[in-house]
C-alpha positions as CSV (number, residue, x, y, z in Angstrom):
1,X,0.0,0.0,0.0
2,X,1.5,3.2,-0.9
3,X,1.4,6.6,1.0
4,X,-1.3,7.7,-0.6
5,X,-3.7,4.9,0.2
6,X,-2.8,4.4,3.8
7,X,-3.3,7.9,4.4
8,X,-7.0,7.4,2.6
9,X,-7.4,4.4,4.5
10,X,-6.5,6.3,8.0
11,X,-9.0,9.1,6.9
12,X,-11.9,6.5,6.2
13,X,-11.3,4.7,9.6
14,X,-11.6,7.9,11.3
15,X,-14.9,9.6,9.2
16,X,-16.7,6.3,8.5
17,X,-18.1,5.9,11.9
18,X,-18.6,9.6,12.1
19,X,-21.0,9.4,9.6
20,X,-22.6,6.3,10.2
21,X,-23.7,8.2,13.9
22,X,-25.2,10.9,12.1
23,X,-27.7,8.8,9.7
24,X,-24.9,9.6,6.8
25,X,-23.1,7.5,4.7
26,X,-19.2,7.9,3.2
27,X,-18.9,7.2,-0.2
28,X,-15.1,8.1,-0.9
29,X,-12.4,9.6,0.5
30,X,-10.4,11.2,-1.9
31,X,-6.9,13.1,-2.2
32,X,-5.9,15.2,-4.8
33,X,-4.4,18.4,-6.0
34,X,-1.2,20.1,-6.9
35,X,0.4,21.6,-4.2
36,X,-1.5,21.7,-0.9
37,X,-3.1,18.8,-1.0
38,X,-7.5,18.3,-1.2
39,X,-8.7,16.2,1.3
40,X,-12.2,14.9,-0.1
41,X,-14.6,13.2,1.6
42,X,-18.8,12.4,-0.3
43,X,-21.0,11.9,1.8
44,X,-24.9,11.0,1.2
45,X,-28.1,10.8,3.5
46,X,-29.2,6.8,4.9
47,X,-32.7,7.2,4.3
48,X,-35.0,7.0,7.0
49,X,-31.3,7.7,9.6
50,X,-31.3,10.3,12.4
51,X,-27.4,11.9,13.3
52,X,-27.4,11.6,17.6
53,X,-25.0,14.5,17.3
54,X,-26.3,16.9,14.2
55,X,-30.0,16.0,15.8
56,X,-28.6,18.1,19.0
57,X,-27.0,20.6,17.1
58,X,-29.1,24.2,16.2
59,X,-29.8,24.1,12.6
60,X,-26.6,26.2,10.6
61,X,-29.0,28.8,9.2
62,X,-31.7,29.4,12.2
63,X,-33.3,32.4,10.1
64,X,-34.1,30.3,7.4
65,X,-32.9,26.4,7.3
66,X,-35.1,25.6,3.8
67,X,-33.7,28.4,2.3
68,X,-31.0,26.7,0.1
69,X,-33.4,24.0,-1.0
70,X,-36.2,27.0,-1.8
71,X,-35.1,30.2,-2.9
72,X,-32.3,28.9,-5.6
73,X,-32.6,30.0,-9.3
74,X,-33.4,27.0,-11.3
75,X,-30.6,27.4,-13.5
76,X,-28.5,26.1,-10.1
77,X,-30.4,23.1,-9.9
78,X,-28.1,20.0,-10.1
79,X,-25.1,22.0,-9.7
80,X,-22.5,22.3,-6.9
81,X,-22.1,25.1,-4.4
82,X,-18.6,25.8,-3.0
83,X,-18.4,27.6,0.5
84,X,-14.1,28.6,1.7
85,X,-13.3,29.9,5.0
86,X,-9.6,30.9,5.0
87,X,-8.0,31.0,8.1
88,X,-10.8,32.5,10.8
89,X,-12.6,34.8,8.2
90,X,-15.1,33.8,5.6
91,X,-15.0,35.4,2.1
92,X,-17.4,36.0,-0.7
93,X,-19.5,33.6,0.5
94,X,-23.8,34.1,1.2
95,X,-25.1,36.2,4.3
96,X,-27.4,33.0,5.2
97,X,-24.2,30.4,6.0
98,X,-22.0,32.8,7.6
99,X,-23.1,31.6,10.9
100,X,-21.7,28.5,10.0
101,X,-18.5,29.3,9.4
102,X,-18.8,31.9,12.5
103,X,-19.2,28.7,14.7
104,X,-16.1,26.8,12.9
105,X,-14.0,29.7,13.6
106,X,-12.4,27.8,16.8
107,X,-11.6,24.7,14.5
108,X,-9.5,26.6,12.1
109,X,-5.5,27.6,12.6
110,X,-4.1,30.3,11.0
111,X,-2.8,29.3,7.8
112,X,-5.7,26.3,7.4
113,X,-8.8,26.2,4.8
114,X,-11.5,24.1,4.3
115,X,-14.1,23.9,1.3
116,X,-17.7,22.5,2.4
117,X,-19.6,21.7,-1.1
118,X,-23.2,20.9,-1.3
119,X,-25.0,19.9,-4.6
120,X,-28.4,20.2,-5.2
121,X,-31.1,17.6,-6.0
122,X,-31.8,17.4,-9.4
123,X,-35.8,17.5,-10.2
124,X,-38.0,14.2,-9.4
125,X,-35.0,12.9,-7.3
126,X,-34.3,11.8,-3.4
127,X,-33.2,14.7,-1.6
128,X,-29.7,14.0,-0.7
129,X,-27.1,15.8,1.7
130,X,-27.7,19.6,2.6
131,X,-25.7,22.4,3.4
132,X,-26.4,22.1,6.7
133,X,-25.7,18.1,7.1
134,X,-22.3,19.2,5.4
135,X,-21.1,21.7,7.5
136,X,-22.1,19.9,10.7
137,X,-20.4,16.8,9.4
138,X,-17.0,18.9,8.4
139,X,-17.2,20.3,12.3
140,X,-17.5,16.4,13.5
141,X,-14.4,15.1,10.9
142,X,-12.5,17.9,11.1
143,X,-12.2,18.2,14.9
144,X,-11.7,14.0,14.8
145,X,-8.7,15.0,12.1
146,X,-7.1,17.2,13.5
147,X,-6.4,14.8,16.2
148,X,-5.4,11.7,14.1
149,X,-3.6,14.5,11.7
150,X,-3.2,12.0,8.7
151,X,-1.3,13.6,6.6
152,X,1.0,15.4,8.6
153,X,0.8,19.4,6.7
154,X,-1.5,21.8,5.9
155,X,-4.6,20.5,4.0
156,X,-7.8,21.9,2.3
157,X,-11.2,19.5,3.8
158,X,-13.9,19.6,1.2
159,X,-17.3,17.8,2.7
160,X,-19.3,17.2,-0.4
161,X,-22.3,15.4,-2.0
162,X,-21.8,13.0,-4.5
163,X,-23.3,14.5,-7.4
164,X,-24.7,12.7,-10.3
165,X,-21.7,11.2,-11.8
166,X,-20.9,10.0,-7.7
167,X,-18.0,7.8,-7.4
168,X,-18.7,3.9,-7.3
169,X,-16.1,2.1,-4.7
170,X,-17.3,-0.8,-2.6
171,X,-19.9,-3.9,-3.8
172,X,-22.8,-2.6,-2.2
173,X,-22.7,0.7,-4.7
174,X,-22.0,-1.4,-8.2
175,X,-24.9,-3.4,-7.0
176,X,-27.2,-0.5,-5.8
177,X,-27.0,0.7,-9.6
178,X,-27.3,-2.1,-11.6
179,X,-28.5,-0.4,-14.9
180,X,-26.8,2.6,-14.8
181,X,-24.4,4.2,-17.0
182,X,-21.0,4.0,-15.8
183,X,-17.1,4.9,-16.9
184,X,-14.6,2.7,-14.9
185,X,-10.7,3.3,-15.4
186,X,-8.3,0.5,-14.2
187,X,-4.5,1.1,-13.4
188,X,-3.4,-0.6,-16.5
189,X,-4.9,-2.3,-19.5
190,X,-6.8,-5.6,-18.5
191,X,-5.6,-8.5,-20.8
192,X,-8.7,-10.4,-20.9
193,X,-10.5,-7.3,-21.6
194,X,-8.2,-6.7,-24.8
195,X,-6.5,-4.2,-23.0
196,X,-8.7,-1.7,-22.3
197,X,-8.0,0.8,-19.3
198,X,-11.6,3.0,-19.7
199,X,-15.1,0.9,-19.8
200,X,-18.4,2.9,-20.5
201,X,-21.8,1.3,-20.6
202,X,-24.4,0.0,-18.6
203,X,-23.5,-1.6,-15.4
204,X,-24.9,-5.4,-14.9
205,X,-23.8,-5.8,-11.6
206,X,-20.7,-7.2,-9.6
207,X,-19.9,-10.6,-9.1
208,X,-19.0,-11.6,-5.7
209,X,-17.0,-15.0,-6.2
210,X,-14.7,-13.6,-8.7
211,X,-14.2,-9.9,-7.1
212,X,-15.4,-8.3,-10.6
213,X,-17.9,-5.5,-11.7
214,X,-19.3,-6.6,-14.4
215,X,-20.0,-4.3,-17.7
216,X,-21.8,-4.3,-21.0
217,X,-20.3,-2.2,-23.5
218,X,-21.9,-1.3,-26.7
219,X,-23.7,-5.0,-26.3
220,X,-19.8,-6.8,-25.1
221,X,-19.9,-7.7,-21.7
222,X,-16.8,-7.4,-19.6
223,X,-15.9,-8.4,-16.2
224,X,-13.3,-6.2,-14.7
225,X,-11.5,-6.6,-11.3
226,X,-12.3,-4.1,-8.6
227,X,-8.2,-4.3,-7.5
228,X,-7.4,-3.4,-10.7
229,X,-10.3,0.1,-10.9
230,X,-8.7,3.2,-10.1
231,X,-11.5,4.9,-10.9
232,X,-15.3,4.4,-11.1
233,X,-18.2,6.8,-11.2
234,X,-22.2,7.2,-12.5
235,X,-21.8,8.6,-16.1
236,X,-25.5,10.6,-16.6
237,X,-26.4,11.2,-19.9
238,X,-28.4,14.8,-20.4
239,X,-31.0,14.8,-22.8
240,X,-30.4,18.0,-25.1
C-alpha cells in the first residue's frame, strides 16, 4: 500500500463511523491536488437515519434552514455550491451560511482552509445531503482530524455530495446501480479485456465470487476486477 492509500485508509477509519452516527453514509475519501493537497470526503443521506450528534445541534442557518433548498434559481439546480473559509474569516461567501462558518472559527489555525460543497437535488430525485448536514459533518471530521492528523501538513477538507456522476467504490454501490451508465478506469490495460484501461456502458452488476464489476459495453460484456479500478463513477447522460 503506498502513502497515498494508507493515508485514505487512515482518513476512512476515522470519518466512516462519524458518519454512520449521524444517519450519513461515506462514499469516498479522496486526495488530490497540486500543491496543498484536497482532502475529499462524499458523503450521502441513509434514508430513513437520524445523526445523535447533528440532531442536537441548532440548525446552521436558524433564520431560514429551507432556504438553500427553496429560494435557488433553477438554472442552479443539479449543480455544486462551494463555501471557503480561509483562516478565521469567511470570504465571498452568502449572508445565510456565515453563521456556519462563524461557529467553525475555533476549528480553524491560522494558515488552514476548508471547502464545504453541497450539490443540489436534481428534479424528481431523493433529496440527498444539505448544506447544513455538510457543515455539521465537516465540524464532526474535522475536529476527529485534527487529532489523528493524517497527513502530517496543511490540508484543504472539502465535505461534499456525491453528485450525479458519484463515485462507485465498494460492492454494495455497483450493485445498488445495476443499470446505470458507468465509466470505470483501471490502473493498467486488463488482458482479458483486450486491453482496455476505460469501460463505458451500462452496469450489470458485480460478481461476488470472482471480485469483478461486471460491464456491457456497446452489447460486449466485460468483467473487470475491482483491485485493478482506479476509478469508477455514475456517467449521466443529459438529454439535449
Amino acid at each position: 500500500m503506498g502513502r497515498k492509500d494508507e493515508i485514505i485508509e487512515r482518513v476512512r477509519a476515522v470519518a466512516e463511523p462519524l458518519a454512520t452516527q449521524e444517519g450519513l453514509e461515506l462514499i469516498d475519501v479522496q486526495l488530490g491536488g497540486s500543491g496543498r493537497p484536497e482532502l475529499t470526503l462524499f458523503i450521502d443521506k441513509i434514508p430513513g437515519a437520524q445523526g445523535t450528534l447533528a440532531a442536537n445541534m441548532p440548525p446552521a442557518n436558524d433564520a431560514a434552514p429551507d432556504a438553500p433548498a427553496e429560494n435557488l434559481d433553477e438554472t442552479t439546480e443539479g449543480k455544486p455550491l462551494e463555501l471557503i473559509a480561509h483562516g478565521t474569516r469567511a470570504e465571498h461567501i452568502e449572508d445565510d451560511v456565515q453563521d456556519v462558518l462563524a461557529e467553525s472559527d475555533e476549528e480553524f489555525q491560522e494558515g488552514d482552509e476548508m471547502s464545504i460543497e453541497v450539490e443540489t437535488p436534481a428534479s424528481g430525485t431523493r433529496p440527498g445531503v444539505t448544506l447544513d448536514d455538510c457543515a455539521n459533518f465537516s465540524r464532526i471530521v474535522s475536529s476527529a482530524l485534527d487529532v489523528e492528523d493524517p497527513l502530517d501538513a496543511a490540508y484543504e477538507l472539502v465535505v461534499s455530495s456525491p453528485g450525479l456522476d458519484r463515485p462507485l467504490r465498494t460492492p454494495a454501490h455497483y450493485q445498488r446501480y445495476i443499470g446505470k451508465r458507468v465509466r470505470v478506469k483501471t490502473y493498467a490495460p486488463v488482458p482479458d479485456a483486450g486491453n482496455r484501461k476505460t469501460f463505458v456502458g451500462n452496469l450489470l452488476g458485480y460478481d461476488e465470487a470472482k471480485s469483478c464489476v461486471l460491464i456491457d459495453v456497446d452489447g460486449t460484456h466485460f468483467a473487470v476486477p475491482r483491485a485493478a479500478i482506479s476509478k469508477a463513477n455514475l456517467d449521466p447522460v443529459f438529454d439535449i
